[in-house]
C-alpha positions in Angstrom: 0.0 0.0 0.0 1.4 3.3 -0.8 1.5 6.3 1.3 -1.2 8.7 1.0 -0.9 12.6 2.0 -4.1 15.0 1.2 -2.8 18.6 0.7 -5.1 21.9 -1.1 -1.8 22.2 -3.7 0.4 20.0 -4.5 3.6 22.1 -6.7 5.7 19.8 -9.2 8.9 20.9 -9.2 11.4 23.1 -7.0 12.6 26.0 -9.5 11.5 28.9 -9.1 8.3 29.2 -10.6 7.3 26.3 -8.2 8.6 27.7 -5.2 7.3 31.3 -5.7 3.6 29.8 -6.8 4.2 27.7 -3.5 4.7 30.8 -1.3 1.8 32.3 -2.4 -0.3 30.1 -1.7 1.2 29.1 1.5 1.2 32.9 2.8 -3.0 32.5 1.5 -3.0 30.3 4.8 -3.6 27.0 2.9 -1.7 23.6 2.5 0.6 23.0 0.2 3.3 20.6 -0.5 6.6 20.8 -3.5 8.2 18.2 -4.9 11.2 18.0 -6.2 13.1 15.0 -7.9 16.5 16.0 -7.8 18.8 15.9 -3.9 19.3 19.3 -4.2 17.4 22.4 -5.0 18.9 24.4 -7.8 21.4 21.5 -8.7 22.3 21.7 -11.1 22.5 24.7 -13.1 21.2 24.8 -15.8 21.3 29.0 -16.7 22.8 31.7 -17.5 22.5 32.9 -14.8 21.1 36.6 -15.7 18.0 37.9 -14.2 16.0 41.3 -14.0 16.4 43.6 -11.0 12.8 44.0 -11.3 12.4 40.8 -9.3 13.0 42.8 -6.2 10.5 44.8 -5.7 8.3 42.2 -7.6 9.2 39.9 -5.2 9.2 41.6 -2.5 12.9 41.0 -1.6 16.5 42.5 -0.4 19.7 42.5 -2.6 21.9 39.8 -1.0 25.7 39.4 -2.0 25.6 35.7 -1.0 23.3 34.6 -4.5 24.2 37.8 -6.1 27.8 38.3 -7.9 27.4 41.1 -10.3 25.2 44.0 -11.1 25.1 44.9 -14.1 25.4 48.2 -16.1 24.0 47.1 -19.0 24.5 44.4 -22.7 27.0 44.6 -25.3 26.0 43.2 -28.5 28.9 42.0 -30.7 28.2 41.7 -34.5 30.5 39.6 -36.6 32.9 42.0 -37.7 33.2 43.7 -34.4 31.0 46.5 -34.4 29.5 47.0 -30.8 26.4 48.2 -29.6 25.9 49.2 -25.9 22.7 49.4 -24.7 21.5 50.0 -20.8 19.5 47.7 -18.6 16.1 49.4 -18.9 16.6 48.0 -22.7 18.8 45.5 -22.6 16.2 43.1 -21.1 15.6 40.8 -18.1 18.7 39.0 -17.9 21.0 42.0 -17.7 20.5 43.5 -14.0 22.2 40.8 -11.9 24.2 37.8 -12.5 23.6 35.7 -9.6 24.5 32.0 -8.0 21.8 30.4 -9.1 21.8 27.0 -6.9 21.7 29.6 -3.9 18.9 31.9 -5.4 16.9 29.1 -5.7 17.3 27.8 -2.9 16.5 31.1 -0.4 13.3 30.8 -3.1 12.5 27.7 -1.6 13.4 28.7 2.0 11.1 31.3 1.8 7.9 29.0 1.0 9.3 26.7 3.8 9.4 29.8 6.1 5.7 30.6 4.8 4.1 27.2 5.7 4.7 25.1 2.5 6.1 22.0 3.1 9.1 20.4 0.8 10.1 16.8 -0.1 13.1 16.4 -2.6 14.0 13.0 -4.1 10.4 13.1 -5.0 9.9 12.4 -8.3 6.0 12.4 -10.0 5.1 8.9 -12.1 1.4 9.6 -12.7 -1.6 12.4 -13.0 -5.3 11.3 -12.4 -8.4 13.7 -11.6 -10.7 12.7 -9.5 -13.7 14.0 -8.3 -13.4 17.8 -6.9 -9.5 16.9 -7.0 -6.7 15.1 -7.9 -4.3 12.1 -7.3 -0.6 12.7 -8.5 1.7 8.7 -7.4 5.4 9.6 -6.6 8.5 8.2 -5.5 9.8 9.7 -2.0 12.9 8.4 -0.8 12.4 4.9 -2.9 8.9 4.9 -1.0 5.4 4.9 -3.0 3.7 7.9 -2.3 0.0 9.0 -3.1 -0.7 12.4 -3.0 -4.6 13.8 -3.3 -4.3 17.5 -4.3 -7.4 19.9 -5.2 -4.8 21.2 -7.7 -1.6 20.4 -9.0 1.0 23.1 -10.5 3.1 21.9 -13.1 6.5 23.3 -12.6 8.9 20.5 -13.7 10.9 22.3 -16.1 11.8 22.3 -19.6 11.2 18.4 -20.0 8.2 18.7 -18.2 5.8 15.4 -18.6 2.8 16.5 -16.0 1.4 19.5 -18.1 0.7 16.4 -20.8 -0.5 13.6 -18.2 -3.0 16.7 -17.4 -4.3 16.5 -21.1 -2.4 20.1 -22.0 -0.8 20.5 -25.3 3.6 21.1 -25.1 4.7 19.6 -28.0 8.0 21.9 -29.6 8.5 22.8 -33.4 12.4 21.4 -33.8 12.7 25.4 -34.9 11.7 26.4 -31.5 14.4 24.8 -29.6 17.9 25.1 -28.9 20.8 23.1 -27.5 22.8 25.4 -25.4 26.4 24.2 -23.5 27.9 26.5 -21.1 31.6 26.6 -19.4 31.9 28.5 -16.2 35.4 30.1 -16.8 37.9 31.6 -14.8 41.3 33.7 -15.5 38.9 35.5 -18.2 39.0 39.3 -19.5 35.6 40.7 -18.9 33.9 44.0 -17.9 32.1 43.1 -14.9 29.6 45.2 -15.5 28.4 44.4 -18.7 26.5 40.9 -20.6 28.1 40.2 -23.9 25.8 39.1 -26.8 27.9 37.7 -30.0 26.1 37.5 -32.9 26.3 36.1 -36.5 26.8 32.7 -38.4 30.5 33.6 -37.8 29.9 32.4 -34.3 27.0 30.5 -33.6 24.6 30.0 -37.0 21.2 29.9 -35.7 22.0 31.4 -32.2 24.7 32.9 -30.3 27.6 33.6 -27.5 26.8 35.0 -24.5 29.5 35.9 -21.6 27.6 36.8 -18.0 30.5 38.0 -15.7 30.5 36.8 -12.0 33.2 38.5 -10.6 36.3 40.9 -12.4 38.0 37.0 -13.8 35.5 34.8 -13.8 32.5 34.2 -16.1 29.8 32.1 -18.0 30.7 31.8 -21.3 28.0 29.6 -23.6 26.6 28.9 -26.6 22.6 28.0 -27.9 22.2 26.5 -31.3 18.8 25.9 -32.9 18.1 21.9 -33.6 17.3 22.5 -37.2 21.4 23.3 -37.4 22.1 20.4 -35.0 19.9 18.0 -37.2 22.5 19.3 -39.9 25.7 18.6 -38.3 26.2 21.7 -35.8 27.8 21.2 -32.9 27.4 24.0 -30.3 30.8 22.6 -28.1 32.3 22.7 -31.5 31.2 26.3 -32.1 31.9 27.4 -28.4 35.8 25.9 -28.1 36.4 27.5 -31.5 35.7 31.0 -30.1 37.2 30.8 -27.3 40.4 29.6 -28.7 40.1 32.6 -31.0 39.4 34.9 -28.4 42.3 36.7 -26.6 40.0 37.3 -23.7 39.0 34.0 -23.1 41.9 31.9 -24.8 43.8 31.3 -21.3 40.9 31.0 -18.9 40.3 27.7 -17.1 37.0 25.8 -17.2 35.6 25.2 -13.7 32.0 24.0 -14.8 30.6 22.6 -17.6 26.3 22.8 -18.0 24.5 21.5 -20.9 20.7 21.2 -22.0 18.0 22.5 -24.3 15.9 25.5 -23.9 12.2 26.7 -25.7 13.1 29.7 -28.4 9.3 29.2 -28.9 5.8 31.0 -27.8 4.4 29.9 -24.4 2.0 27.2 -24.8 -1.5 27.8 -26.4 -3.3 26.8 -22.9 -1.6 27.1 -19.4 -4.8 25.7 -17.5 -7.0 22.9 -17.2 -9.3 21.2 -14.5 -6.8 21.0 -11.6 -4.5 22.0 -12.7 -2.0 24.9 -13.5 1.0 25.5 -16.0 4.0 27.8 -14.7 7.8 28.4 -15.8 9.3 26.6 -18.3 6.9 24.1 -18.4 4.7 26.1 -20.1 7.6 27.8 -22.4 7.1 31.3 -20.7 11.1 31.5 -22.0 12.1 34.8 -23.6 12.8 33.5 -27.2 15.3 35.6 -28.3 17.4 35.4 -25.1 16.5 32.0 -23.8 16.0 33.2 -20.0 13.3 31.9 -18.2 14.0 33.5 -14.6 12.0 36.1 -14.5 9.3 35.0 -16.3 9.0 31.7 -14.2 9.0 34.3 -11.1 5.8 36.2 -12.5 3.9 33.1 -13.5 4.8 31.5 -10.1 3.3 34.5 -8.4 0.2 34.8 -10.6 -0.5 30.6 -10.4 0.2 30.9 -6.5 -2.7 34.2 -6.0 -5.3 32.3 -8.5 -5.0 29.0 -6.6 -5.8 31.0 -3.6 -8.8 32.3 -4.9 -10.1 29.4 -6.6 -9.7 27.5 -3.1 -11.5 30.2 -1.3 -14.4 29.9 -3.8 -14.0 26.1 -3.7 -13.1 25.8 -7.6 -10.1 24.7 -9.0 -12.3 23.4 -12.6 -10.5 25.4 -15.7 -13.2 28.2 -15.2 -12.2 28.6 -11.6 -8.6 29.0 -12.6 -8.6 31.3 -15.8 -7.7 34.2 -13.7 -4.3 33.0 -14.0 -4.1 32.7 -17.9 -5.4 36.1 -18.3 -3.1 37.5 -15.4 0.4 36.6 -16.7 -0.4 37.0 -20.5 -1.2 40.8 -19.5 2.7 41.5 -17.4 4.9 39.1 -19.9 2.8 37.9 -23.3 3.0 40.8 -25.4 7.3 41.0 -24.6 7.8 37.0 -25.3 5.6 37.5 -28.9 7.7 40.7 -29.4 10.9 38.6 -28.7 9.9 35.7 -31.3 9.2 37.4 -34.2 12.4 39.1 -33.2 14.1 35.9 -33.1 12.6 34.5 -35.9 14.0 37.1 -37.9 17.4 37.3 -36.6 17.6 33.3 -37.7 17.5 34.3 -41.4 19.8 37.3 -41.3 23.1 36.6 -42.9 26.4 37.8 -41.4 26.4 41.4 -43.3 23.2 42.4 -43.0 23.6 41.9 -39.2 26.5 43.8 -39.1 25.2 47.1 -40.9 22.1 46.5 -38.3 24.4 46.6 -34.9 26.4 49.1 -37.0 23.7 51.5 -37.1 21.7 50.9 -33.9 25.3 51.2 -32.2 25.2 54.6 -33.2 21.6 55.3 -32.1 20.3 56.9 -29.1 18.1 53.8 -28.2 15.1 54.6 -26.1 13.6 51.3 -25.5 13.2 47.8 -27.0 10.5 48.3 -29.5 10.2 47.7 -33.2 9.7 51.2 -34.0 12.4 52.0 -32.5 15.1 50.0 -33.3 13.6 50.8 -36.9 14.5 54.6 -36.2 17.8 53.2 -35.3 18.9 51.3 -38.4 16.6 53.8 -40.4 19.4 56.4 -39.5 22.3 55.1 -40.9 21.0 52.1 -43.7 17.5 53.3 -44.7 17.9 50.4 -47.2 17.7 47.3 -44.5 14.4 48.9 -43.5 12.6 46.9 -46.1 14.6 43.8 -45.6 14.2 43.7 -42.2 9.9 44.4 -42.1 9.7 41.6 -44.7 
């Protein structure tokens, strides 16, 4: 016989996007238990490791130098030849404020929906998804012990890979267009402005995607690569790719590799519907990853935050059906939706852009005045200095 457990929410997943939606509702006074398969939370990284300083105030909490190492000033983008264009955080986008420790992030995420009331288990890992009436029954793992768990709704924060947002009848197939396969070396003994995230751009470095450098310290940084699985499919390989630039580059040529992190990452719009009966979609899992960058933190904070206040709701009115829970599709397509559909069509764009024309583009934004990160104005940008890419670029 297995163990049974009867909680109001039952969270998948220990990210953040699980533990923030498990805060919330744990602060809303009701009971809620996460799950996480791995031993660790935030083990192992799998990021960047770039995220907004908006999360702050949006999350209601203080700048601490033991998960942050960096702020930053702002992006660099790097176009093949070399030109440069330097654009502040307000427009760079949500991975340039901090670059942070990401295992230790998480974790205090987690700690804080502990210290709130939620309770945790890791080596817990989910093997099946049934509804029941006014609920439902999610079978785990726990320690090598069988666990049932009867939830009145389940969040589906299991990442990326995520298998419960399909056991719950929810559609998460990919497009092989819309993901990419992204290895990243932790560096030290490396020559970077700590202040600034570097983009490099161009078939000349990465065809279908790009380098990014996120400095942790004045020597030390993540250096990475994502390439898109239609040019994997074809041959690409991203380590390939990677060693060849930094072998190339002066900066990074001598530094030594203290990490290595590898894995795939959606470059495509969220998924068409984040909520059923039950159940709730949040994070990765539901693909709310910026495109064009490939972060997912903030994002999976936002989402965690609007699942956590709906379930709240929908337990005070005794309704976790789909209707009881559309509050949270309509919350977090109004703060993030229109910026991830921005960022796709932007990224769709950039994948069919040869190696000049992305030059003249970074050539004449670089010497632009950029207000913010729309279309019309990075238009006004380029329109400046190649009126002719105008066209090009709109088509």
């Amino acid at each position: 016989m297995a163990d049974e457990h009867i909680v109001d929410a039952l969270v998948i997943g220990g990210g953040p996007a699980g533990s923030i939606t498990a805060y919330e509702v744990a602060k809303g006074g009701y009971n809620v238990l996460m799950i996480e398969k791995r031993a660790e939370i935030g083990i192992p990284v799998r990021c960047g490791e770039g995220i907004s300083k908006e999360i702050l105030p949006i999350l209601d909490i203080e700048k601490d130098p033991s998960w942050i190492c960096s702020e930053m000033d702002g992006a660099r983008i790097i176009s093949p030849c070399g030109n440069v264009m330097v654009i502040g955080p307000e427009v760079a986008g949500p991975e340039t404020g901090f670059v942070i420790r990401r295992e230790i992030f998480d974790r205090m995420l987690a700690e804080r929906a502990a210290s709130a009331g939620a309770n945790l288990w890791v080596n817990a890992e989910a093997t099946s998804f049934e509804r029941v009436e006014n609920g439902a029954v999610v079978r785990c793992i726990h320690d090598g012990k069988d666990v049932e768990i009867h939830a009145k709704v389940v969040v589906a924060a299991d990442g990326f890979e995520s298998q419960v947002a399909r056991w719950g009848g929810l559609n998460t197939a990919l497009a092989e267009r819309d993901i990419d396969t992204c290895i990243q070396y932790e560096m030290m003994g490396v020559d970077v402005d700590p202040k600034y995230v570097e983009f490099y751009m161009g078939r000349r470095f990465a065809p279908g995607g790009y380098i990014w450098s996120f400095p942790k310290g004045e020597n030390i940084s993540n250096v990475g690569i994502g390439l898109n699985a239609t040019l994997i499919k074809r041959g690409g390989d991203p380590k390939r790719y990677l060693d060849d630039f930094i072998r190339n580059n002066d900066r990074f040529s001598k530094g030594i590799i203290t990490e290595i992190n590898a894995g795939g990452v959606s470059v495509g719009l969220p998924i068409e519907k984040t909520v059923a009966d039950r159940m709730l979609v949040v994070g990765d899992a539901a693909r709310m990853i910026d495109p064009l960058t490939g972060g997912g933190v903030y994002t999976a904070c936002i989402s965690g935050q609007e699942a956590g206040r709906t379930i709240v709701k929908s337990l005070e009115n005794d309704n976790t059906s789909a209707e009881g829970l559309g509050g949270y599709e309509r919350a977090w397509r109004d703060r993030v939706e229109d910026q991830l559909v921005r960022n796709y069509l932007a990224k769709e764009k950039l994948l069919d852009l040869d190696d000049e024309v992305l030059d003249k583009v970074i050539e004449g934004l670089s010497e632009y005045d950029l207000k913010e990160a729309s279309t019309q104005e990075l238009l006004k940008g380029i329109l400046e200095k190649h009126p002719e890419l105008v066209n090009e670029l709109m088509g």
